[in-house]
C-alpha positions in Angstrom: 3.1 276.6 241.7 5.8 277.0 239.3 7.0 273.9 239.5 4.0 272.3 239.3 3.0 274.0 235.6 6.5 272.5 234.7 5.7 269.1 235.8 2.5 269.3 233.6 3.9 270.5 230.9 6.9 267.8 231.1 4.7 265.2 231.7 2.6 266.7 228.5 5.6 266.5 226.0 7.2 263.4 227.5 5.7 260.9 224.9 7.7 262.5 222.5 10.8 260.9 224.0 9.7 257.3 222.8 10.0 258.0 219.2 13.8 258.8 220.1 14.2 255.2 221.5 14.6 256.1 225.5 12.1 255.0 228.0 9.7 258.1 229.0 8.9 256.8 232.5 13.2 257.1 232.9 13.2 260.7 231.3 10.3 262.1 233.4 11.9 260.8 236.4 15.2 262.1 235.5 14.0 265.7 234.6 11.3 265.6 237.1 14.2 265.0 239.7 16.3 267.5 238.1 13.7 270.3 238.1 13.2 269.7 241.6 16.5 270.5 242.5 16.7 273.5 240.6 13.4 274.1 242.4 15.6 273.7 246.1 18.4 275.4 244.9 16.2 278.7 243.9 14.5 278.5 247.3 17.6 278.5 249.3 19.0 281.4 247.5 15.9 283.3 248.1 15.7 282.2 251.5 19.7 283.7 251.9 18.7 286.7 250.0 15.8 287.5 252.7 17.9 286.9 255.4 20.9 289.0 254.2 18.4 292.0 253.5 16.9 291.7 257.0 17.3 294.7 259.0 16.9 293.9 262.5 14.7 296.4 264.8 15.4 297.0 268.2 13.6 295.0 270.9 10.0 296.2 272.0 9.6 296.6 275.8 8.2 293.8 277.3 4.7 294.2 278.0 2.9 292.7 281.5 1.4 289.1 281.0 0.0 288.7 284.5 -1.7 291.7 286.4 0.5 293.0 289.4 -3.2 292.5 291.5 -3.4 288.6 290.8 -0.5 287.6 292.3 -0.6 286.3 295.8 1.5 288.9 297.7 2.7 285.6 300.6 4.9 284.2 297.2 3.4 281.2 297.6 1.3 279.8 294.9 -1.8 278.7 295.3 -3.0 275.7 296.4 -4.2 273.3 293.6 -6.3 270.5 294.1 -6.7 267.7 291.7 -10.6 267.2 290.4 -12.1 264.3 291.3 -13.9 262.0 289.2 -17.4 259.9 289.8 -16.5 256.1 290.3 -15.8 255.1 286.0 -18.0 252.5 284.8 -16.2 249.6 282.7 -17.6 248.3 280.0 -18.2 244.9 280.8 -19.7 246.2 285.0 -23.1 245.5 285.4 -24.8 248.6 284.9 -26.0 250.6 288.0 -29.4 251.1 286.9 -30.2 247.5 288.0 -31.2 245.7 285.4 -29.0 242.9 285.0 -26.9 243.6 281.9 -24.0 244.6 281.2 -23.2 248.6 281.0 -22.2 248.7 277.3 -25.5 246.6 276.0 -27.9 249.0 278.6 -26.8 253.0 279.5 -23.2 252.8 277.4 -24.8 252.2 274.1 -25.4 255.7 274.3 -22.1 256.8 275.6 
């Protein structure tokens, strides 16, 4: 949020610049990119700061995801089946209701 005050308040004061004979649209871009990196540049150092002050805690026992009772007790898994689908209806079938058109100008205008 910082950074983004700045930016206002550079782009604010930038008009100035023409009466000293330089292009603003250079100098905003030029101090726009150099107050970015400054912006990086803080952010990695508070970044190495946190990490360098972590304290790291000793692992938490590991708590049980699955109930003991679910688990098949043969160690097999168990069977899956895959779902079955209804016959799909393209767009251009004739439409099972019978009447004659096409399944996208009778039931799949709807769809």
């Amino acid at each position: 949020m910082d950074h983004i005050d700045a930016m206002d308040q550079l782009r604010q004061g930038i008009h100035l610049r023409a009466y000293g004979g330089t292009d603003p649209l250079r100098e905003y871009q030029f101090e726009g990119y150099e107050m970015f990196n400054e912006m990086i540049a803080t952010i990695q150092e508070e970044v190495a700061n946190y990490i360098m002050k972590a304290q790291i805690e000793t692992n938490q026992e590991r708590q049980a995801v699955v109930d003991e009772d679910k688990i098949s007790t043969s160690g097999e898994p168990a069977e899956k089946r895959p779902v079955k689908r209804d016959e799909q209806i393209g767009r251009n079938d004739l439409c099972p209701c019978g009447s004659g058109k096409k399944y996208k100008h009778c039931h799949g205008q709807n769809a």
